[in-house]
N, C-alpha and C positions, 0 to 999 in steps of 0.2 A: 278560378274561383275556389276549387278545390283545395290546393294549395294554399290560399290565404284564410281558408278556413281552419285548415293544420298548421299554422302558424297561431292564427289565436287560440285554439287550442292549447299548444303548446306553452303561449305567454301566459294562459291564464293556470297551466299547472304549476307554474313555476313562482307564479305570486302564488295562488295558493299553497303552495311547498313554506316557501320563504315564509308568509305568514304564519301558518302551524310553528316551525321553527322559532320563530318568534315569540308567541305565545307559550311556548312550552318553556322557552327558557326564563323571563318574567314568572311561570309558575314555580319553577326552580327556586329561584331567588325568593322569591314572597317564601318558598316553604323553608329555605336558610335561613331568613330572616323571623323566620316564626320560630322554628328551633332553636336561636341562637337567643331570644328573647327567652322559653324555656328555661336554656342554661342559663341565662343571667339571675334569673329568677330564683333557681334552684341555689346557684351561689351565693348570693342576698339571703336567702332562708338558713345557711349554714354559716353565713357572715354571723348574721344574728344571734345563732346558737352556741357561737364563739370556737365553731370546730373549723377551723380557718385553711386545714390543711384540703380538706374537703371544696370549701370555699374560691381556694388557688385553683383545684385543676378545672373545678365549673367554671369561673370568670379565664381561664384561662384558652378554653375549649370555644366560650361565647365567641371571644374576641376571633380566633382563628379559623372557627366554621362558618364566619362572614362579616369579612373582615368592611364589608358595606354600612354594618349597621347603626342605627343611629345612635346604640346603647355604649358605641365603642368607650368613648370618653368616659363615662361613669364605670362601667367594666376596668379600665385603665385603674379609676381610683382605689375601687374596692379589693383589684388587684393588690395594689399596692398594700393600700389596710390591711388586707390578709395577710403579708409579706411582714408589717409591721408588728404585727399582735403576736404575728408567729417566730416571731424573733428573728426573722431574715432581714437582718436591716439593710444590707449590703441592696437587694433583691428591689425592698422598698424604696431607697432611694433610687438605683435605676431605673424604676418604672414611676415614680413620680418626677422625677425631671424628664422621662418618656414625656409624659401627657403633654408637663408644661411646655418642652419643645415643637410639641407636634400640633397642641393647639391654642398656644398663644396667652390665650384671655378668656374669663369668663368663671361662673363660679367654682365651674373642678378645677380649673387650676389654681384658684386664690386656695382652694381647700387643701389643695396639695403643698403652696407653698406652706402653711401654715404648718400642715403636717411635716414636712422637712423640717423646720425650725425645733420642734417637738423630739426630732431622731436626732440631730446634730448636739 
């Protein structure tokens, strides 16, 4: 009896382990993700203000410190924009045919094609 009492023991520290771990890592992410929103943010604001070089390493920093995020796609764009305004054209094209190969359809990429058009 003893015995299989230190067994369950044992299983139940081990889900409890496992879950902690679990939960810590979800808060991880949510806090990437909250940050990386942050930087997007902050890039959009410098977008705006047309200091674009500013703009690059924020959208650039978003995309790479989670790379999960949902803002990837529009970060991609305004990557790009910033690459454009800032006279890297080379930079901007790379990173607009990124987007459009990576996702397809949908309105950043029609913005992006259009933007290409615009460079070429």
């Amino acid at each position: 009896m003893e015995r299989k009492s230190s067994a369950i023991r044992n299983v139940v520290k081990v889900v409890v382990l496992v879950f902690f771990v679990g939960m810590m890592a979800d808060q991880t992410f949510a806090i990437s993700i909250k940050e990386s929103m942050k930087l997007y943010n902050k890039g959009k604001r410098q977008y705006d203000r047309e200091h674009y070089s500013k703009a690059i390493n924020y959208f650039r920093r978003s995309m790479t410190d989670c790379p999960e995020n949902d803002m990837i796609e529009v970060s991609m764009f305004y990557l790009a924009k910033s690459y454009q305004m800032s006279g890297k054209k080379d930079m901007a094209v790379k990173t607009f045919n990124q987007l459009i190969e990576k996702y397809k359809s949908g309105k950043w990429v029609s913005w992006s094609k259009q933007s290409l058009k615009k460079i070429k």
